[in-house]
mmCIF file of the C-alpha atoms, coordinates in Angstrom:
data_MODEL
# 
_entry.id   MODEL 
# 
loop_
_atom_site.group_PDB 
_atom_site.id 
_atom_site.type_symbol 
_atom_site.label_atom_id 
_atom_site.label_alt_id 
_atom_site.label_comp_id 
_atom_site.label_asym_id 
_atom_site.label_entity_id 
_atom_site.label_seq_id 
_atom_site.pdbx_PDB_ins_code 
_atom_site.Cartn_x 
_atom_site.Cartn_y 
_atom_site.Cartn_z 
_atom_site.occupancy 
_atom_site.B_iso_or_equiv 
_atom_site.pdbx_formal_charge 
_atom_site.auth_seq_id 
_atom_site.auth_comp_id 
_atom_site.auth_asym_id 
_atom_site.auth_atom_id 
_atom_site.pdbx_PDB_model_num 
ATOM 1   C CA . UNK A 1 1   ? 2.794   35.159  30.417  1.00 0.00 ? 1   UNK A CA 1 
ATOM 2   C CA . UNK A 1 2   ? 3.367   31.424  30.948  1.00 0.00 ? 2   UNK A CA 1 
ATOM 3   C CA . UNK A 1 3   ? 0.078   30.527  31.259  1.00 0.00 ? 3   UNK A CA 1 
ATOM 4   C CA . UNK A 1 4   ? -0.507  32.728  27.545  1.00 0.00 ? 4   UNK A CA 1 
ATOM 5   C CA . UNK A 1 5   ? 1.882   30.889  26.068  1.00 0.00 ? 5   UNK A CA 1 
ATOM 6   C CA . UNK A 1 6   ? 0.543   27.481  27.477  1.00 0.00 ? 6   UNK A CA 1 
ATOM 7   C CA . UNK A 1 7   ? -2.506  27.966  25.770  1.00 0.00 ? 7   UNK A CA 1 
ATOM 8   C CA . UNK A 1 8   ? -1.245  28.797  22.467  1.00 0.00 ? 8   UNK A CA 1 
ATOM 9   C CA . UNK A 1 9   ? 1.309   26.036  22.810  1.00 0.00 ? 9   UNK A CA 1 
ATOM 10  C CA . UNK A 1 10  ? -1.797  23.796  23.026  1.00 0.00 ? 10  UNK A CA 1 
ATOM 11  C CA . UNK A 1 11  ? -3.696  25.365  20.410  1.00 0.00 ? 11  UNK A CA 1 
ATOM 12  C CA . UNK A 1 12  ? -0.891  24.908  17.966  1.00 0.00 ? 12  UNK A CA 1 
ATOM 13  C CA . UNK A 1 13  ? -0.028  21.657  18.922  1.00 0.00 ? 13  UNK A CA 1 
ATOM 14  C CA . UNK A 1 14  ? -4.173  20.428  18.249  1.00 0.00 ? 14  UNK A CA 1 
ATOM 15  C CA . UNK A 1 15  ? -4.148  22.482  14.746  1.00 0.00 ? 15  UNK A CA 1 
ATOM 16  C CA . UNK A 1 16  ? -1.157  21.462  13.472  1.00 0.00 ? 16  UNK A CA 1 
ATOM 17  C CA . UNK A 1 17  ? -1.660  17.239  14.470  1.00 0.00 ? 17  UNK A CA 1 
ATOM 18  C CA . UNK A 1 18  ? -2.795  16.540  11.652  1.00 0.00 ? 18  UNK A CA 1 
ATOM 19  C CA . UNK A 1 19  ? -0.578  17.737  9.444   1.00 0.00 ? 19  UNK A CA 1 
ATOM 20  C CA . UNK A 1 20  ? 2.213   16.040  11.432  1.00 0.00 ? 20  UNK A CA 1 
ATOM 21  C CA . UNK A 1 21  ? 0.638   12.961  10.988  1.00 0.00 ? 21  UNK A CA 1 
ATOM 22  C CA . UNK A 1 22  ? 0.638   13.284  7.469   1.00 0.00 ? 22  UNK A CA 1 
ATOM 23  C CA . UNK A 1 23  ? 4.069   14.404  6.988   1.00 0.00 ? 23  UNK A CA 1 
ATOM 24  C CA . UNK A 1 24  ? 4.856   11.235  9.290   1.00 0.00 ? 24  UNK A CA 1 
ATOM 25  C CA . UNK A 1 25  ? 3.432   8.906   7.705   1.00 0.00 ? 25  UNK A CA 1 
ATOM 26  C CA . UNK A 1 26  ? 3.943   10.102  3.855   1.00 0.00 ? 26  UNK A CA 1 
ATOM 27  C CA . UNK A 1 27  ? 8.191   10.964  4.822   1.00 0.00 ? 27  UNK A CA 1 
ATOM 28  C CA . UNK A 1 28  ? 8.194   7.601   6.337   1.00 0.00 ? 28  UNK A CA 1 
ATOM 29  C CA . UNK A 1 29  ? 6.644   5.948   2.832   1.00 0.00 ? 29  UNK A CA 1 
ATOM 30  C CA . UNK A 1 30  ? 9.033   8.061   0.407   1.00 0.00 ? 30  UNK A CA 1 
ATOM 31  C CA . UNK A 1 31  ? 12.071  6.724   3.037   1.00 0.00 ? 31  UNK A CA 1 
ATOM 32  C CA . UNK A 1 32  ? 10.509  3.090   2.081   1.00 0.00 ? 32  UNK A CA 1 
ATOM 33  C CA . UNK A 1 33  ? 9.800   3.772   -1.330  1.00 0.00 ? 33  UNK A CA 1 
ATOM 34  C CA . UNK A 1 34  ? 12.148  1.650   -2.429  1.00 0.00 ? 34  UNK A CA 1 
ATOM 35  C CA . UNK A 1 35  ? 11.971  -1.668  -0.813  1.00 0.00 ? 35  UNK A CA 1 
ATOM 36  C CA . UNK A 1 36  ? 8.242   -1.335  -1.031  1.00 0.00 ? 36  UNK A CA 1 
ATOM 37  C CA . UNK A 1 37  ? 8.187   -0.774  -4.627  1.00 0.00 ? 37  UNK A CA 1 
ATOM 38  C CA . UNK A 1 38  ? 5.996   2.213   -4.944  1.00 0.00 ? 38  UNK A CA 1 
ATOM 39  C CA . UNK A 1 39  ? 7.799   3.612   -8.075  1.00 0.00 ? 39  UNK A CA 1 
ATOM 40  C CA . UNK A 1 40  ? 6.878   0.779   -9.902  1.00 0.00 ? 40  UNK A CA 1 
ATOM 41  C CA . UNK A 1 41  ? 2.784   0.641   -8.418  1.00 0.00 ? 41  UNK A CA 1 
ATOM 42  C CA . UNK A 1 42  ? 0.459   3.268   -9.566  1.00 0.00 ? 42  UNK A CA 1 
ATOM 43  C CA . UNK A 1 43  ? -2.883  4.363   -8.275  1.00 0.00 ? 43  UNK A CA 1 
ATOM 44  C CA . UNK A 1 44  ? -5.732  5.823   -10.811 1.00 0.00 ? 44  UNK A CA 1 
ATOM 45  C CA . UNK A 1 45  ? -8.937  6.902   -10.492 1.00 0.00 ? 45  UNK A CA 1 
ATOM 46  C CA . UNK A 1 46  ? -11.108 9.980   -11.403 1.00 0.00 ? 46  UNK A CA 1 
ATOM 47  C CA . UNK A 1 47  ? -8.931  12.043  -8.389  1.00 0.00 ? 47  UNK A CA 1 
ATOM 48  C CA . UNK A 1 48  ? -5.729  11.155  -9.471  1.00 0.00 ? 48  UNK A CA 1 
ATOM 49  C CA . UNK A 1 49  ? -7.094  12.229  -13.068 1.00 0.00 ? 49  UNK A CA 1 
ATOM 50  C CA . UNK A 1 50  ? -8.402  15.519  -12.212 1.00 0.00 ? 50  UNK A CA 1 
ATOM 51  C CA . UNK A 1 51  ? -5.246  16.291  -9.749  1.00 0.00 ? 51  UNK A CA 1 
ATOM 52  C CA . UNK A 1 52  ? -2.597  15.475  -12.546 1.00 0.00 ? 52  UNK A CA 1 
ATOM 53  C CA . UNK A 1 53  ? -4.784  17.133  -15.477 1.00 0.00 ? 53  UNK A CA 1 
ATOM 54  C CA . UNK A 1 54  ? -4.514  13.981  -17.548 1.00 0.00 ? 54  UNK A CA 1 
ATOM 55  C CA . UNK A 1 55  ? -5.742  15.050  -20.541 1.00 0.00 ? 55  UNK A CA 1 
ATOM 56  C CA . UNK A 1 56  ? -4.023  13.928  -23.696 1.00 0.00 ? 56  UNK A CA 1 
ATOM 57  C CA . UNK A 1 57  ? -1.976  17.001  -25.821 1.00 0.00 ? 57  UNK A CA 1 
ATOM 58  C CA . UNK A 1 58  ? -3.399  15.546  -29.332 1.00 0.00 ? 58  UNK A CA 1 
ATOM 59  C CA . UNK A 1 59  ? -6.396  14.010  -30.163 1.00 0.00 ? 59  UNK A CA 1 
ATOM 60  C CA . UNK A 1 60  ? -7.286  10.419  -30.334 1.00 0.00 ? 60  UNK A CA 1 
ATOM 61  C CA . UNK A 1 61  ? -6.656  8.887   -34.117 1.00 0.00 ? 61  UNK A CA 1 
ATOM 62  C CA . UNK A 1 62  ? -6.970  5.014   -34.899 1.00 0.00 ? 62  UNK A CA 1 
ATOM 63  C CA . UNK A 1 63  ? -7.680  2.613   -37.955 1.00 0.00 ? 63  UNK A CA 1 
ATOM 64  C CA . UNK A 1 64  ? -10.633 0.369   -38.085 1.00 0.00 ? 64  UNK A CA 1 
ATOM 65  C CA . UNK A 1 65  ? -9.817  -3.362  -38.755 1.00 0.00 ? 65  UNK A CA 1 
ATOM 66  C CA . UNK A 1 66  ? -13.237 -4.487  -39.532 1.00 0.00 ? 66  UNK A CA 1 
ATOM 67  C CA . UNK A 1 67  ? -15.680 -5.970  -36.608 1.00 0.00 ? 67  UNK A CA 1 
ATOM 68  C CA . UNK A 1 68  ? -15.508 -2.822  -34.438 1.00 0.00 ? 68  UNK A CA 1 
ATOM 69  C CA . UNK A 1 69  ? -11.733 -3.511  -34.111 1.00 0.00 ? 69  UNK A CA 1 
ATOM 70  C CA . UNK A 1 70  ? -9.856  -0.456  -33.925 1.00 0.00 ? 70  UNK A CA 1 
ATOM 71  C CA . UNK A 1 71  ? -6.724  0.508   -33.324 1.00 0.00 ? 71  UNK A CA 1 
ATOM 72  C CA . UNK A 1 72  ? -6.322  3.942   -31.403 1.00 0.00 ? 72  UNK A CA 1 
ATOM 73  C CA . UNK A 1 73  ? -2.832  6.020   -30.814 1.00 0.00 ? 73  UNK A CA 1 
ATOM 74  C CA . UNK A 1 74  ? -3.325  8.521   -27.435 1.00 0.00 ? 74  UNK A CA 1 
ATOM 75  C CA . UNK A 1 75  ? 0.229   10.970  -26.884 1.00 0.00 ? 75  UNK A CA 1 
ATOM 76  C CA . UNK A 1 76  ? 2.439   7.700   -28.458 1.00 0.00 ? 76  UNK A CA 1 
ATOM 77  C CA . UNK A 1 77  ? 0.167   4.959   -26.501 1.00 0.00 ? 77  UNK A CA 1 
ATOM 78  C CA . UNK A 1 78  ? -1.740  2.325   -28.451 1.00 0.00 ? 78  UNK A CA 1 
ATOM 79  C CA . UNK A 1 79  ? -4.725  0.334   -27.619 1.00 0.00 ? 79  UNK A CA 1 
ATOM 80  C CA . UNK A 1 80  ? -5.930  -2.303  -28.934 1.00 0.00 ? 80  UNK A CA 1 
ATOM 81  C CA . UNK A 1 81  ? -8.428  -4.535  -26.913 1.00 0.00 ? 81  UNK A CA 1 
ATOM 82  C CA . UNK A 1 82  ? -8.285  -4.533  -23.409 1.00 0.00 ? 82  UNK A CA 1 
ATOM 83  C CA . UNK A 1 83  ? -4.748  -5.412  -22.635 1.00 0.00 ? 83  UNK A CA 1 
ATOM 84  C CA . UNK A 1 84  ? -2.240  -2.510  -21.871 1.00 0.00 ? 84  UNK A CA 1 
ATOM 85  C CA . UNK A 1 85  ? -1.392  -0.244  -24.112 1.00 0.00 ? 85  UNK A CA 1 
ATOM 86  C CA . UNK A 1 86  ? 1.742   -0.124  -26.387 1.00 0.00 ? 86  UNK A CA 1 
ATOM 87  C CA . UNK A 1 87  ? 4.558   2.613   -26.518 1.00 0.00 ? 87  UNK A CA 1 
ATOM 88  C CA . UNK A 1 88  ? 5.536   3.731   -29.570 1.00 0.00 ? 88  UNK A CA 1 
ATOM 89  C CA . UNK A 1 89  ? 6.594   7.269   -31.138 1.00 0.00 ? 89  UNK A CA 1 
ATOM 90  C CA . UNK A 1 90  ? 3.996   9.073   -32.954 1.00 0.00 ? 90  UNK A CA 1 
ATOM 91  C CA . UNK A 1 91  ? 2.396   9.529   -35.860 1.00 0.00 ? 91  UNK A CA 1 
ATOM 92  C CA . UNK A 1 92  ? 0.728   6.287   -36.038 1.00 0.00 ? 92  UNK A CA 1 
ATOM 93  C CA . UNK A 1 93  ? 0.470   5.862   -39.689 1.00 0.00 ? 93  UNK A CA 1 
ATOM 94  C CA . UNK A 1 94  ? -1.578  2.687   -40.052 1.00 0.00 ? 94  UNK A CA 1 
ATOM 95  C CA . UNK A 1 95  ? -2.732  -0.837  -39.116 1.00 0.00 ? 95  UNK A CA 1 
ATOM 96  C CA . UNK A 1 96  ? -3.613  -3.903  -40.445 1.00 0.00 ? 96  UNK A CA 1 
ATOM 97  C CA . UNK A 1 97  ? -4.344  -7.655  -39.538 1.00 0.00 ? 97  UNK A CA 1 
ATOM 98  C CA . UNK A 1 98  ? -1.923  -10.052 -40.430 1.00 0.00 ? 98  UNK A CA 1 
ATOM 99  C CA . UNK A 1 99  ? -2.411  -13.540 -42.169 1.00 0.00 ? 99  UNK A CA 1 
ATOM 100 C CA . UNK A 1 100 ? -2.480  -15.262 -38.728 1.00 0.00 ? 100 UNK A CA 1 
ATOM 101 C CA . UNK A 1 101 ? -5.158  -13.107 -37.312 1.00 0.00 ? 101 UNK A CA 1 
ATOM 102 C CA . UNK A 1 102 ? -2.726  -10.906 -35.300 1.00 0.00 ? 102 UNK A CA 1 
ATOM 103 C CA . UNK A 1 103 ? -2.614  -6.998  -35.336 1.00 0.00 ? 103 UNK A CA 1 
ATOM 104 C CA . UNK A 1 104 ? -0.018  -5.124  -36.891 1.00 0.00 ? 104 UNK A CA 1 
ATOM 105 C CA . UNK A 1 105 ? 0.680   -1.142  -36.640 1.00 0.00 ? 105 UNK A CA 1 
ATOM 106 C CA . UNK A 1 106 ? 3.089   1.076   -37.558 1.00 0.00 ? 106 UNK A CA 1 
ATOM 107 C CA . UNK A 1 107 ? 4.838   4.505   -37.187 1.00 0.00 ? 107 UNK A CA 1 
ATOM 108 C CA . UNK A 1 108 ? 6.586   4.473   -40.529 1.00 0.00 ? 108 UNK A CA 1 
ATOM 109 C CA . UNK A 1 109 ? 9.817   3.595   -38.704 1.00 0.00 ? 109 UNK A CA 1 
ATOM 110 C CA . UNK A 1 110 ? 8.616   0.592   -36.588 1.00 0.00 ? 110 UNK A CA 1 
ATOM 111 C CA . UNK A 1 111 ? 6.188   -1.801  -36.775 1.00 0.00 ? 111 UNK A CA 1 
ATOM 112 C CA . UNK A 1 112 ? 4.532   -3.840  -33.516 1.00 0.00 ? 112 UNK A CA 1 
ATOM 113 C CA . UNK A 1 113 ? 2.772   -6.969  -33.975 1.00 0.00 ? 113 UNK A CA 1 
ATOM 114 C CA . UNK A 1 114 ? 0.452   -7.503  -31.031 1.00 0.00 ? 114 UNK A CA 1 
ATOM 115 C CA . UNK A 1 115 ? -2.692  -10.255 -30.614 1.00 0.00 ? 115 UNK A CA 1 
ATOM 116 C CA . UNK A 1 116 ? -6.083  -9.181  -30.827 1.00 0.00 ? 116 UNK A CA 1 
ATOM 117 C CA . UNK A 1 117 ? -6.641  -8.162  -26.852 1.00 0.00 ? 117 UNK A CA 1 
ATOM 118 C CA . UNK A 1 118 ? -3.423  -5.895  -27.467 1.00 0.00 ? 118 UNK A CA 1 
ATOM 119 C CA . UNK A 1 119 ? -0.779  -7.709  -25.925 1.00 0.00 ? 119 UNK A CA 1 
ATOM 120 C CA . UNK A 1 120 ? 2.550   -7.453  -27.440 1.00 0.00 ? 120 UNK A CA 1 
ATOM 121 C CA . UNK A 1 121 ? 4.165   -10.170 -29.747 1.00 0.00 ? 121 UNK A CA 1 
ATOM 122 C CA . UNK A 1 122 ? 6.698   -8.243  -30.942 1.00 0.00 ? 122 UNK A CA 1 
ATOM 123 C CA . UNK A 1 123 ? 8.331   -5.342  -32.730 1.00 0.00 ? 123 UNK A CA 1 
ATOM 124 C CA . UNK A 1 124 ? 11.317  -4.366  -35.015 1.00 0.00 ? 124 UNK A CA 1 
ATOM 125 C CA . UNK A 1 125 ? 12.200  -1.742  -37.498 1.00 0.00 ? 125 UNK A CA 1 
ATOM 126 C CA . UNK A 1 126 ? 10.305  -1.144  -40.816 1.00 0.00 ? 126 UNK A CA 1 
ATOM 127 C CA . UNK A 1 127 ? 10.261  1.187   -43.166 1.00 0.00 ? 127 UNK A CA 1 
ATOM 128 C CA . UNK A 1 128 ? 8.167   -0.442  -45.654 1.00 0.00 ? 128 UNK A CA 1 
ATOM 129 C CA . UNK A 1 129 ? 4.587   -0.722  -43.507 1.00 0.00 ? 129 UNK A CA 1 
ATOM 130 C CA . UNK A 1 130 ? 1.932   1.218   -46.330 1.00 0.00 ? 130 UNK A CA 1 
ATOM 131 C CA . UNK A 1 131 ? 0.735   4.123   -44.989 1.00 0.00 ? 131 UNK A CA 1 
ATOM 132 C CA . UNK A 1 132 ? -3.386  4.639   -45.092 1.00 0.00 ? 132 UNK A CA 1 
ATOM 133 C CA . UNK A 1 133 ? -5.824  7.599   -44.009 1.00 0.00 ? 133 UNK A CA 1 
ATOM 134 C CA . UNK A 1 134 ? -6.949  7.368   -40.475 1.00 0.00 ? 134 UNK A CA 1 
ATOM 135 C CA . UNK A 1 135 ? -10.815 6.364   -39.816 1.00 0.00 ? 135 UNK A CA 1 
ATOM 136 C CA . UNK A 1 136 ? -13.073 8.963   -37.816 1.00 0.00 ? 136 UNK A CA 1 
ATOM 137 C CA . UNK A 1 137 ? -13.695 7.530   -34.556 1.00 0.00 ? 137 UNK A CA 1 
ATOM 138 C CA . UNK A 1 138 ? -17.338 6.545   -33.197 1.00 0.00 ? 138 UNK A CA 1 
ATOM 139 C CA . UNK A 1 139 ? -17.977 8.589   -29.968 1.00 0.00 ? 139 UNK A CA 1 
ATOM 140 C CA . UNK A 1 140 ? -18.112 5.212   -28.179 1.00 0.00 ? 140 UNK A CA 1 
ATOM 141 C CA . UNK A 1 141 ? -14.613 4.099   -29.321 1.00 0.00 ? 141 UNK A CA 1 
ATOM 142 C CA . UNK A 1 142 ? -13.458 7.537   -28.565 1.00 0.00 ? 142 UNK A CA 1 
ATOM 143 C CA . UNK A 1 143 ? -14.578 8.008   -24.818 1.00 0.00 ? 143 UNK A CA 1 
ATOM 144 C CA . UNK A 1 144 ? -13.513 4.256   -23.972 1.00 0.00 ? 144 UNK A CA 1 
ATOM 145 C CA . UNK A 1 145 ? -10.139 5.036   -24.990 1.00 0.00 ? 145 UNK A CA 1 
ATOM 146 C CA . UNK A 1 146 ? -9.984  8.633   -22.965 1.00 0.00 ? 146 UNK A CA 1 
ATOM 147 C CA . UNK A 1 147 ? -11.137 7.139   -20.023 1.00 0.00 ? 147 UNK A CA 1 
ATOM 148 C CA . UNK A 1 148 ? -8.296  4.672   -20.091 1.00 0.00 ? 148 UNK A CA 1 
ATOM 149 C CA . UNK A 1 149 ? -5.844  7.009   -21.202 1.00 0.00 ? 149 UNK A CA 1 
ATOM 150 C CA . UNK A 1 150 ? -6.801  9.352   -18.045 1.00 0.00 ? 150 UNK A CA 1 
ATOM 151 C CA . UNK A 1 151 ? -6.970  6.286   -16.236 1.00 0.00 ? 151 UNK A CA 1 
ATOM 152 C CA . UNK A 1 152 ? -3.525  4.814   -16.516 1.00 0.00 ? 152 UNK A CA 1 
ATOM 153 C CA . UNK A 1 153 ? -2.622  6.959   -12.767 1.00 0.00 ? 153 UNK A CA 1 
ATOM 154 C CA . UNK A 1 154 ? 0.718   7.498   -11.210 1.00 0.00 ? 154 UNK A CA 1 
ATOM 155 C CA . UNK A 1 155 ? 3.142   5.833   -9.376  1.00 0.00 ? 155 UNK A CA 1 
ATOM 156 C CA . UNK A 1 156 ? 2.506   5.759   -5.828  1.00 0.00 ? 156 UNK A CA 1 
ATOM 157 C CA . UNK A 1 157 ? 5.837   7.529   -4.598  1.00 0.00 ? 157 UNK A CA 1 
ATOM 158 C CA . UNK A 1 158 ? 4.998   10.320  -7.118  1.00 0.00 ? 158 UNK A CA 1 
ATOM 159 C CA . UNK A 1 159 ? 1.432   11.051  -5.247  1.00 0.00 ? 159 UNK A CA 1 
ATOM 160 C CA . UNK A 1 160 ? 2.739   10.322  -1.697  1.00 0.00 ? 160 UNK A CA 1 
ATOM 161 C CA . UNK A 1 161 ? 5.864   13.177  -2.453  1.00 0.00 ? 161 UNK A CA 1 
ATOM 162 C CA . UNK A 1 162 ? 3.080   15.597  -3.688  1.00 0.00 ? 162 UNK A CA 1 
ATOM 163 C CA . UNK A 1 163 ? 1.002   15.128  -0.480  1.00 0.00 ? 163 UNK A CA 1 
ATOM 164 C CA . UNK A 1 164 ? 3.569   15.431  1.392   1.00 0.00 ? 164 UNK A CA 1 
ATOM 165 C CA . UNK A 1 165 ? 4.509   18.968  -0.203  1.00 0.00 ? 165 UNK A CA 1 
ATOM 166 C CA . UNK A 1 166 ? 0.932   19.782  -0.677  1.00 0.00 ? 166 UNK A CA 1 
ATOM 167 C CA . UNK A 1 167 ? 1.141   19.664  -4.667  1.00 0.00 ? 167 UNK A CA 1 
ATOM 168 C CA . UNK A 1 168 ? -1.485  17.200  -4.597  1.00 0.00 ? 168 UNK A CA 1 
ATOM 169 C CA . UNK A 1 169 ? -4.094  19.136  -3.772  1.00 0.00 ? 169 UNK A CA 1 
ATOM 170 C CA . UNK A 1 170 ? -3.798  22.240  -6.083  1.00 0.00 ? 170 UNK A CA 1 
ATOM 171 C CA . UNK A 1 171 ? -2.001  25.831  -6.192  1.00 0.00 ? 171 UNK A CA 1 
ATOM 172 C CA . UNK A 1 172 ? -3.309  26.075  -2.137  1.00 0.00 ? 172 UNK A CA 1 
ATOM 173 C CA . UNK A 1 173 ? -1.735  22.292  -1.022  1.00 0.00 ? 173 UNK A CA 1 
ATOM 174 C CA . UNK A 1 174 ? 1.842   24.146  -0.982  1.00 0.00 ? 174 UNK A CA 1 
ATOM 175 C CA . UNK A 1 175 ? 0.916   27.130  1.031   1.00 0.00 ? 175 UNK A CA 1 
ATOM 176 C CA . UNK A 1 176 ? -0.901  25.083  3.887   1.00 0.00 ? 176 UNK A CA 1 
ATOM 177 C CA . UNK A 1 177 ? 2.005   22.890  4.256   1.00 0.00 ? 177 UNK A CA 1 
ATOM 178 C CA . UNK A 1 178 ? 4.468   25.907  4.536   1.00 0.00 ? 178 UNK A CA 1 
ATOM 179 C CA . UNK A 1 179 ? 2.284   27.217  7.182   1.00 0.00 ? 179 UNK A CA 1 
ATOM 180 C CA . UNK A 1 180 ? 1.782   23.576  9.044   1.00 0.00 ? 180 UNK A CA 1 
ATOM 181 C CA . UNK A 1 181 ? 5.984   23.847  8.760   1.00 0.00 ? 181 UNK A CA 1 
ATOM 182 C CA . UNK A 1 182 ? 5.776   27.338  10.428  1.00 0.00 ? 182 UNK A CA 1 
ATOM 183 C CA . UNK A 1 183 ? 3.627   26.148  12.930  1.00 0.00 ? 183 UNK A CA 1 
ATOM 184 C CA . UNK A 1 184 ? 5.943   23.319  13.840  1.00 0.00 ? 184 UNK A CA 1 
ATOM 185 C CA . UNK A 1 185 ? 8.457   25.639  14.112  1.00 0.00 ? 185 UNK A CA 1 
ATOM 186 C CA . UNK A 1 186 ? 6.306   28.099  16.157  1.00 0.00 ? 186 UNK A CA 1 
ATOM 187 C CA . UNK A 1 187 ? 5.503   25.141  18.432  1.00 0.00 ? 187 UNK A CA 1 
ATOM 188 C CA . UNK A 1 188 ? 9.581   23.690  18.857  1.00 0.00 ? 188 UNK A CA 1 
ATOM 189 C CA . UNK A 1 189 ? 10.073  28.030  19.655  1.00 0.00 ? 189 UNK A CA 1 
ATOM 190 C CA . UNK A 1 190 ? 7.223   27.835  22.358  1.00 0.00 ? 190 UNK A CA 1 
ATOM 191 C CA . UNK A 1 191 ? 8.349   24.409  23.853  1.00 0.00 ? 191 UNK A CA 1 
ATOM 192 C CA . UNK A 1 192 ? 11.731  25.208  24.185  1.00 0.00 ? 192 UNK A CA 1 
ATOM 193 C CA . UNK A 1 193 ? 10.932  28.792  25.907  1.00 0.00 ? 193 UNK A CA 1 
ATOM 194 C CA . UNK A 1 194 ? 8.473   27.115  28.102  1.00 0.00 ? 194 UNK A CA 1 
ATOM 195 C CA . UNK A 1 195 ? 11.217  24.153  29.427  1.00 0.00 ? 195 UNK A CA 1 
ATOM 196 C CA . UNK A 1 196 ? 13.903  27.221  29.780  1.00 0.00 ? 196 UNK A CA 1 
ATOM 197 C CA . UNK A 1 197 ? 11.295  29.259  31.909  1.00 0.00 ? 197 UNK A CA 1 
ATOM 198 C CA . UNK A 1 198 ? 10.104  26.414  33.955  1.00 0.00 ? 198 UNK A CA 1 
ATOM 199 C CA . UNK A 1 199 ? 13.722  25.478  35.057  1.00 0.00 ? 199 UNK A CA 1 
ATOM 200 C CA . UNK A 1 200 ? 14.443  29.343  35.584  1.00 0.00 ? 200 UNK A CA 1 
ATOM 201 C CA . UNK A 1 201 ? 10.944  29.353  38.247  1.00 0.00 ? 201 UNK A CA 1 
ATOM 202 C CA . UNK A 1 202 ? 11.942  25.662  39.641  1.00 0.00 ? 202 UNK A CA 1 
ATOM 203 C CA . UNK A 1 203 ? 15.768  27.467  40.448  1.00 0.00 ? 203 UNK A CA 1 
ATOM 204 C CA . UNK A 1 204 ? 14.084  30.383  41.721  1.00 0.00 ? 204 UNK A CA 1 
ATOM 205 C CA . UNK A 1 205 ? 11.767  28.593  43.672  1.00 0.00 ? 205 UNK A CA 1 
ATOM 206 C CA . UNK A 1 206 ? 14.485  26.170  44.961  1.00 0.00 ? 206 UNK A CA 1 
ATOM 207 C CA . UNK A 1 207 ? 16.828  29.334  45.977  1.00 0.00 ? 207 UNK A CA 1 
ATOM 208 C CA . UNK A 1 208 ? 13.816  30.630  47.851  1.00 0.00 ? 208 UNK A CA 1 
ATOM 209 C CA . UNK A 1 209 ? 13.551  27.528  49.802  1.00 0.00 ? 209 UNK A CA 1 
ATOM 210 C CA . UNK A 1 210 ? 17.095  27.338  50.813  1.00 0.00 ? 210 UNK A CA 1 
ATOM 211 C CA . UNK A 1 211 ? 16.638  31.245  52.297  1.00 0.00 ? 211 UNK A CA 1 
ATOM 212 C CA . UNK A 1 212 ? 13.629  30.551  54.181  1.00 0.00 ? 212 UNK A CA 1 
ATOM 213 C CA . UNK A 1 213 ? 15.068  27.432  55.581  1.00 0.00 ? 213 UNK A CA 1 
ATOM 214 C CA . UNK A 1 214 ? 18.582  29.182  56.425  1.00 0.00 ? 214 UNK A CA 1 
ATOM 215 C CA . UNK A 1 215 ? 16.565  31.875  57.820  1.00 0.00 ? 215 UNK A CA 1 
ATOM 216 C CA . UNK A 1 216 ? 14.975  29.389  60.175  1.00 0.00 ? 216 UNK A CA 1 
ATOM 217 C CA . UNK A 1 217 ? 18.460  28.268  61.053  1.00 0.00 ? 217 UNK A CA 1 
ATOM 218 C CA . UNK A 1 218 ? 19.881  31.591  62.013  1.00 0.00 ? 218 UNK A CA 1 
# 
């Protein structure tokens, strides 16, 4: 029986490595989170994208400003050039460039002035910006803007707690982490019952050893 349990010991121990390693490394991260700054750091990409289903709830709408310029609102995020986008509550209900030749937009309760690569100047409440129709956007404008929008990623600390629950990698990530967990648990059971029978056969042995010398003796 020993020698049964030896092997699956072993085989356990190979198939569920891995997945020790990568609850090692990702619990010892999320422990760290904080003085590493991972909720503040986020990681993108087409994965990340496709993972977390980032696909906006309402469709694209924008104003153009003349020269291609357009101003596009994405689930309350506004781009304008290539800087970041801006946060503001939807609708977005229109834009216009100011006298200086900076942006302004508007959701009909505040109104953000930003420069013309979209970085923020500033913002305060209006209720006086004119409200215009929204422009149909070119294709172009449209798939540059989704593909920043999906883009954008998530923090790091929010990826590294999904791997290490599995949710990162779909409906099946949870399921083969519960049974990597059972199989760490399996292998703890099958060490421990393989320590208690070795010292029970190293005291039997020992006890027979102490008769046959005795014997000798007498």
């Amino acid at each position: 029986m020993s020698r049964v349990l030896f092997r699956w010991h072993r085989r356990i121990g190979i198939t569920s490595a891995v997945f020790v390693l990568v609850l090692a490394v990702t619990g010892l991260l999320l422990l760290l989170a904080q003085p590493l700054g991972l909720d503040q750091k986020t990681i993108g990409g087409e994965l990340v994208a496709k993972s977390y289903n980032q696909t906006p709830k309402s469709a694209p709408m924008g104003y153009q400003l003349g020269d291609d310029k357009w101003v596009v609102m994405v689930d309350g995020l506004v781009y304008v050039g290539d800087a970041s986008p801006t946060a503001l509550a939807p609708p977005l209900i229109g834009a216009s460039k100011t006298d200086d030749g900076l942006i302004a937009f508007s959701n009909g309760a505040q109104t953000v002035i930003t420069r013309r690569d979209g970085t923020l100047v500033e913002r305060y409440a209006d209720s006086t910006f004119q409200k215009t129709r929204a422009g149909a956007l070119p294709n172009d404008v449209r798939e540059k803007v989704l593909a920043r929008y999906q883009g954008r990623g998530m923090s790091a600390s929010r990826i590294l707690l999904d791997i290490h629950t599995g949710r990162f990698f779909g409906k099946a990530g949870p399921w083969v982490m519960g049974l990597a967990s059972a199989l760490l648990i399996l292998l703890s059971l099958s060490g421990i019952v393989m320590w208690s029978t070795a010292g029970q056969r190293r005291r039997r042995r020992e006890r027979l050893q102490k008769q046959a010398a005795n014997s000798k003796i007498g």
